[in-house]
C-alpha positions as CSV (number, residue, x, y, z in Angstrom):
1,X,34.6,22.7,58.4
2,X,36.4,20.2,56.3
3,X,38.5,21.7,53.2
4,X,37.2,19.9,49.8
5,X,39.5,17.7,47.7
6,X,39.8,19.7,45.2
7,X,40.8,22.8,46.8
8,X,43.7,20.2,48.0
9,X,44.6,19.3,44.9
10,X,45.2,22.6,43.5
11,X,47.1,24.2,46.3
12,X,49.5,20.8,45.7
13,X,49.7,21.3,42.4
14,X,50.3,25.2,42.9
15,X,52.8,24.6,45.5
16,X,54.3,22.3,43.6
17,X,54.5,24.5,40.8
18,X,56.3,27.6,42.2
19,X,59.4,26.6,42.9
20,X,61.1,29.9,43.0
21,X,65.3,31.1,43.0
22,X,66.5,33.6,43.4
23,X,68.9,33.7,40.1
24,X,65.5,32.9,37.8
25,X,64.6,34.8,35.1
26,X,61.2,35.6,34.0
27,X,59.3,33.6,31.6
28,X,57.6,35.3,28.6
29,X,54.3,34.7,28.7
30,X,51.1,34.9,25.8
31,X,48.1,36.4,27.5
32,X,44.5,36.5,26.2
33,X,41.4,37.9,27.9
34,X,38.6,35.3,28.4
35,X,36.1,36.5,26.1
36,X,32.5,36.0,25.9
37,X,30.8,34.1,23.0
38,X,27.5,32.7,22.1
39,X,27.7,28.6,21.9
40,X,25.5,26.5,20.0
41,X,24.4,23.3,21.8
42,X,24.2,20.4,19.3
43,X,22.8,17.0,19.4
44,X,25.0,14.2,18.4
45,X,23.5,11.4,16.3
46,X,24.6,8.5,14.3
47,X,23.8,8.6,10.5
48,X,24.2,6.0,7.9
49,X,25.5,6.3,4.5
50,X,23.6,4.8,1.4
51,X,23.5,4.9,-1.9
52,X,20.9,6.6,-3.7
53,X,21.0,4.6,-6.9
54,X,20.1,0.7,-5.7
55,X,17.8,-1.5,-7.0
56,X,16.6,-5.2,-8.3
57,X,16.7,-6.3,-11.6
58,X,13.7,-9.0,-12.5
59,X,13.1,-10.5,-15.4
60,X,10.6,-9.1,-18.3
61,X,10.1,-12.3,-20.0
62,X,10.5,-16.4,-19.5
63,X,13.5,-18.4,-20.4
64,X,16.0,-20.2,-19.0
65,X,19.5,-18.5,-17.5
66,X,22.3,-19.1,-19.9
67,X,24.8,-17.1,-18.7
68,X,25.6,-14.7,-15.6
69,X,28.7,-13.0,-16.7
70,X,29.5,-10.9,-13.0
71,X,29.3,-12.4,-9.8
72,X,28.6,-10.5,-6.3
73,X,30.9,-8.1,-5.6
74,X,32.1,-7.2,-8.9
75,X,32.1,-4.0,-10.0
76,X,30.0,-3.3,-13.1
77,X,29.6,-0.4,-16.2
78,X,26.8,0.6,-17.2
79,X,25.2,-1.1,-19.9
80,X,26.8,-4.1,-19.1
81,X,25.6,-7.2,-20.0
82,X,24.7,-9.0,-16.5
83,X,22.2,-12.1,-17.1
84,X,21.7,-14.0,-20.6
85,X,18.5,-16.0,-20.9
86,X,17.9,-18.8,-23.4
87,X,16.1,-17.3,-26.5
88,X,15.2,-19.9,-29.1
89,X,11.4,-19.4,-28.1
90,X,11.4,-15.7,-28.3
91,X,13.4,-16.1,-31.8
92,X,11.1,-18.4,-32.9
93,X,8.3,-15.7,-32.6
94,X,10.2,-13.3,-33.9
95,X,11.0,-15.5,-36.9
96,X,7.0,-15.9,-37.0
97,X,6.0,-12.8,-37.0
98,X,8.5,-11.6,-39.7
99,X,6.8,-14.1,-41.6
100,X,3.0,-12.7,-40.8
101,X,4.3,-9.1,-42.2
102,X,5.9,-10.4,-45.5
103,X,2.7,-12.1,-45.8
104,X,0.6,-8.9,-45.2
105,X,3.0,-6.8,-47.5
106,X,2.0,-9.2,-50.6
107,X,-1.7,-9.2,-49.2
108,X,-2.0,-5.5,-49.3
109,X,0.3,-4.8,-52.4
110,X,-2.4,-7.2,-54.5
111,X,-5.4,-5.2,-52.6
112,X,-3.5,-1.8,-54.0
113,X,-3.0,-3.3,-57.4
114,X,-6.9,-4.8,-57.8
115,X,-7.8,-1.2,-56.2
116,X,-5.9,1.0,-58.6
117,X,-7.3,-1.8,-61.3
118,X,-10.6,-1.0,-60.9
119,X,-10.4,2.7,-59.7
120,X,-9.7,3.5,-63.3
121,X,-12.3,1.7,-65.1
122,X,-14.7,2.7,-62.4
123,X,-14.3,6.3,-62.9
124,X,-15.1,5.4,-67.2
125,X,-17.8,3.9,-65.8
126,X,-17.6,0.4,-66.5
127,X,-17.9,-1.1,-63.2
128,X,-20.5,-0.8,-60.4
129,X,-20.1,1.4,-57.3
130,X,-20.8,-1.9,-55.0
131,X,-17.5,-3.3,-56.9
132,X,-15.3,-0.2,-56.4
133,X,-16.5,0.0,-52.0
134,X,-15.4,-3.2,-51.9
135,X,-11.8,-3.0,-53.7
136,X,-11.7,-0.1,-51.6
137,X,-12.2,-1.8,-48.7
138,X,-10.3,-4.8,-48.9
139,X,-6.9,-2.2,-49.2
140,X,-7.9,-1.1,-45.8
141,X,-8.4,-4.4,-44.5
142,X,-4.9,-5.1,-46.0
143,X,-3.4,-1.8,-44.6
144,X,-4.3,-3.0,-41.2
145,X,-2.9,-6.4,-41.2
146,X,0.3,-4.8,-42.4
147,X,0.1,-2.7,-39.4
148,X,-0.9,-5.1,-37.0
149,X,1.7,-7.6,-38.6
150,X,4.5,-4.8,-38.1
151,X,3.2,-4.2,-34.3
152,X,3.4,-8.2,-33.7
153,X,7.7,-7.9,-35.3
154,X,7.9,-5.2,-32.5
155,X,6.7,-7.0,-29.9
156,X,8.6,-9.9,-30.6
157,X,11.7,-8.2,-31.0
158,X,11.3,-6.7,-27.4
159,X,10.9,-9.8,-25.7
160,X,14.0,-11.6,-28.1
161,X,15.4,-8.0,-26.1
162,X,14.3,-9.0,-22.9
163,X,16.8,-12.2,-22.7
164,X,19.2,-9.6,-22.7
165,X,19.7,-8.0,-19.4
166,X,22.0,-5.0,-19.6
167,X,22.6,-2.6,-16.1
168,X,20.8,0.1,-16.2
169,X,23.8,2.3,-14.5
170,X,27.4,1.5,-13.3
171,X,28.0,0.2,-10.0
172,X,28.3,-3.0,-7.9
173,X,26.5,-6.3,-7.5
174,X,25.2,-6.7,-4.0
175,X,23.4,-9.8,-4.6
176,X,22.5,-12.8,-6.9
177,X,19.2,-14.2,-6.7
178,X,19.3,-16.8,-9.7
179,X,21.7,-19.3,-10.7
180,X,22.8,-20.8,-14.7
181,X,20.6,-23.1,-15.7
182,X,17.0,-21.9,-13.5
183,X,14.4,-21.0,-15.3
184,X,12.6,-18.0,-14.4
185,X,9.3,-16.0,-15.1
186,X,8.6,-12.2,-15.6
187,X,8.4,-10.3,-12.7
188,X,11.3,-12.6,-10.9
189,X,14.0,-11.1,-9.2
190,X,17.3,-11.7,-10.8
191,X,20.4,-9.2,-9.8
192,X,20.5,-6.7,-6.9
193,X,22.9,-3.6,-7.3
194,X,23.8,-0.2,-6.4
195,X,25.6,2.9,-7.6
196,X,28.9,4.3,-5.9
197,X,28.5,7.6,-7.8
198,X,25.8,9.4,-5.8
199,X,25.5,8.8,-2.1
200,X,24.0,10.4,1.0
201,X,23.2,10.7,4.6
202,X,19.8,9.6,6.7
203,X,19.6,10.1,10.0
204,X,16.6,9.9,12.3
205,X,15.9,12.8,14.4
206,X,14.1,12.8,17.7
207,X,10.7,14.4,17.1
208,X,11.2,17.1,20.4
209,X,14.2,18.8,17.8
210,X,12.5,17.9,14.6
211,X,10.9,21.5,14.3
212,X,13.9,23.3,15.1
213,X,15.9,21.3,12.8
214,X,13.1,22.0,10.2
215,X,13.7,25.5,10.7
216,X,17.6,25.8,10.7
217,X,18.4,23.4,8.3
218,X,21.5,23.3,9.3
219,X,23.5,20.2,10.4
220,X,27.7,18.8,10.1
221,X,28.5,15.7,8.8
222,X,31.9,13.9,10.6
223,X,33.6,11.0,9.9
224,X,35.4,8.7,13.0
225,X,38.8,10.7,12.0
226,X,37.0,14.1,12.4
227,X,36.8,15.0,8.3
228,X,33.7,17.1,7.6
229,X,31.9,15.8,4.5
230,X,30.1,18.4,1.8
231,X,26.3,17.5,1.6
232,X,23.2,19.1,-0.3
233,X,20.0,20.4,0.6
234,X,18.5,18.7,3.8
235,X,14.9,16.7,2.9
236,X,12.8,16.3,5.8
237,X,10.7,13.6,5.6
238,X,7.1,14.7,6.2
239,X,6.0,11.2,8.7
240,X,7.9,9.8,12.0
241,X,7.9,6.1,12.2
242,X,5.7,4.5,14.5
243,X,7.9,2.5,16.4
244,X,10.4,5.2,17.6
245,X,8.0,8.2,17.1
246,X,11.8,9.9,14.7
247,X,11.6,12.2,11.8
248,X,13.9,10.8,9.1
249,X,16.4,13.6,7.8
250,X,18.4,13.2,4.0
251,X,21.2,14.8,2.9
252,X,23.0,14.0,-0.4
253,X,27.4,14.0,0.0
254,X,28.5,16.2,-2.9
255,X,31.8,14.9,-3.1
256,X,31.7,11.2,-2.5
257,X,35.3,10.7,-3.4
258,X,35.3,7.0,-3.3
259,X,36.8,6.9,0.1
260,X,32.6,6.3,1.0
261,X,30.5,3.7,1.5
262,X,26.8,2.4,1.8
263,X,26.9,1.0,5.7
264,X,29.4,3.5,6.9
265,X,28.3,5.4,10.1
266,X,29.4,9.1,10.4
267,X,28.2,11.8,12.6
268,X,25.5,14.2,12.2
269,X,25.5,17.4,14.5
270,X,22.3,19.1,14.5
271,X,22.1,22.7,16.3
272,X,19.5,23.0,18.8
273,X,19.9,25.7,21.3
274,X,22.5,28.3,21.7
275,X,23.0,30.4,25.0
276,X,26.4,33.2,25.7
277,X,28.9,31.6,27.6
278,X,33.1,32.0,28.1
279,X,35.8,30.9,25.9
280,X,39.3,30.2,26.2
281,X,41.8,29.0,24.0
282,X,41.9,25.4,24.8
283,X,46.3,25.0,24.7
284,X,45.6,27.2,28.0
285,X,44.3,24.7,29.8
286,X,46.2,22.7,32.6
287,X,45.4,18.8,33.4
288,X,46.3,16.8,36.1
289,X,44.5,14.0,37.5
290,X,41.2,15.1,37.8
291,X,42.2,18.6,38.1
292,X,41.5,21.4,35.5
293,X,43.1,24.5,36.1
294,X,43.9,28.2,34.4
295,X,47.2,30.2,34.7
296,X,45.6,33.1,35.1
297,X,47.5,36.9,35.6
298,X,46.7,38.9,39.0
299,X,46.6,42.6,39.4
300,X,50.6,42.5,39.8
301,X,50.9,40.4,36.6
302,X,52.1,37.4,38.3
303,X,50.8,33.9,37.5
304,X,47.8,32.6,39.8
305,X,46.9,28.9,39.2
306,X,42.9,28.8,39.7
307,X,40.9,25.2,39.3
308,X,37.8,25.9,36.7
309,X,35.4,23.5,35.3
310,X,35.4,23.3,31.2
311,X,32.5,22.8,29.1
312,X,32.7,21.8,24.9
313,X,35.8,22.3,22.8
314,X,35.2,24.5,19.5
315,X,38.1,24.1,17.1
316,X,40.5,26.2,19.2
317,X,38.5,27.3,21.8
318,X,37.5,26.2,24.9
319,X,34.4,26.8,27.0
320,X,34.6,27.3,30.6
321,X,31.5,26.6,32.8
322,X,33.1,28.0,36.0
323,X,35.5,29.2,37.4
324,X,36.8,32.6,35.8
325,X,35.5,35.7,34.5
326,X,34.7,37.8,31.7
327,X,38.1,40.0,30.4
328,X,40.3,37.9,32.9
329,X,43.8,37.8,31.3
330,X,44.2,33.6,30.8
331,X,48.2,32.2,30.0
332,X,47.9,30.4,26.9
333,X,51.5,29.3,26.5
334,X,51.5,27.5,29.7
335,X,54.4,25.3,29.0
336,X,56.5,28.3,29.2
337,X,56.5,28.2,32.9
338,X,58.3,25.0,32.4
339,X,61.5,24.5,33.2
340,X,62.1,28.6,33.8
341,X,63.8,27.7,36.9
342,X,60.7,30.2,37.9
343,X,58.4,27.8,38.0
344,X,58.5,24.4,37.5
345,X,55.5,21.9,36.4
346,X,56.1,18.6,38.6
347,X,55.9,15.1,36.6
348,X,52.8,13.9,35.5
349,X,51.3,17.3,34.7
350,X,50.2,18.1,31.1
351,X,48.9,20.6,29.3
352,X,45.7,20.1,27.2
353,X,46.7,20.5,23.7
């Protein structure tokens, strides 16, 4: 029966390793027992930041552009001005209709006069009731134009407003959809923008973990140089698309910090299983090649190098699939056998940090 490579390659590195004299003093050693932990397994998935404030700007009345003060890219306060149509048309109704309400004014201030006028004589008697109704009515008929006249001003104002396009929150100009001198219609789209100030996280979620994710609410949000990001409350959306048959998960960042994006990827662990297995702390564990290996203390407290096979890393902890066993007593120091004259680590080995 043949002896497996691995077996090989840690009574090499052990062999290697114990290079003992007779004048060598011991090394001091940190032990720890290998203790048993439960794990949770997490699923990995890439999530996108965007902004939650982004929208188009279209145009609420017709005119030509006259001015477009910020260009793409530019960063914007809100209530900014950020597209200028030509208004001579809408002042010209304005001017109008200003004109139409003085006009009703004098109308109904002559109907109130010739009312009052005839209200008096008319309750001495002196002129028919058919004369008085219609006094009377002709100051309601007055009233009204002065009211609709007043309505007509406010709509004309609004639309002289409308040539005035201010944004509606601070933040930057993604895209230009109009140039000077175009005319344009309402309903056309002119600016497109969006808001650095409130961001978050979507992430779509494969629908076998979506009702355990659901239920735990619970997910960690990385970015490539390992920072964990603050989010909100998860929102579940209640539909998976179509096309890859994923639940779409939210997740507002509390604290942007302007070091954040719309476009930026960042990680999103979601917990969905958990099962007991054996931790370690992960400076105690030897590499070499392909070996992985575990000072670990014998009965007689004397170093025994033993090849295991390591799972996940947890912060500071490492978790070992095989190869020791609960309350085994595990060197984490192992660079103290360095060098002792006791034993001696051969070049090229390292020790996982």
């Amino acid at each position: 029966m043949g002896i497996r490579p691995g077996v090989l390659a840690l009574a090499a590195l052990a062999a290697s390793l114990l290079a003992t004299q007779a004048s060598a003093r011991e090394p001091t050693l940190s032990v720890v027992p290998v203790t048993r932990a439960p794990a949770e397994e997490t699923l990995l998935l890439d999530g996108l930041i965007e902004a939650v404030q982004q929208s188009t700007v279209s145009a609420q009345t017709s005119g030509t552009v006259q001015a477009l003060p910020y260009d793409v890219d530019d960063s914007v306060p809100a209530g900014a001005l950020i597209v200028q149509l030509e208004d001579s048309e809408q002042q010209a109704r304005l001017n109008q209709a200003q004109a139409a309400l003085e006009e009703a004014r004098a109308g109904l201030a002559d109907a109130r006069q010739r009312f009052e006028r005839i209200e008096s004589v008319h309750a001495r008697g002196l002129v028919s009731q058919q004369e008085f109704d219609q006094a009377r009515n002709n100051l309601a008929a007055a009233e009204a134009r002065v009211a609709r006249a007043e309505a007509s001003v406010a709509e004309a104002e609004k639309q002289l407003a409308y040539t005035r396009i201010t944004a509606p929150y601070g933040g930057i100009l993604t895209e230009r959809h109009v140039e000077i001198g175009e005319a344009v219609s309402p309903g056309q789209p002119l600016l497109s923008g969006l808001s650095l100030e409130q961001l978050r996280v979507v992430v779509d979620l494969p629908q076998k973990y979506a009702d355990l994710a659901r239920s735990q609410r619970r997910a960690t949000v990385t970015l490539s140089d390992g920072r964990v990001l603050e989010t909100g409350a998860m929102t579940f959306y209640p539909y998976a698309d179509p096309a890859t048959h994923t639940f779409r998960l939210r997740m507002p960042l509390t604290e942007p910090n302007g070091s954040l994006f719309p476009g930026m990827l960042v990680k999103v662990r979601v917990p969905v299983a958990q099962r007991d297995t054996l931790w370690v702390p992960a400076t105690s564990l030897i590499q070499r090649s392909e070996l992985r290996a575990l000072w670990l203390l014998d009965d007689r407290d004397r170093p025994r190098l033993r090849q295991v096979r390591p799972g996940v890393r947890d912060g500071d902890r490492l978790e070992i699939l095989a190869g020791v066993d609960e309350g085994e007593r595990v060197v984490i120091n192992p660079s103290a056998l360095v060098g002792t004259g006791w034993l001696a680590l051969p070049a090229g080995a390292e020790a996982d940090q």
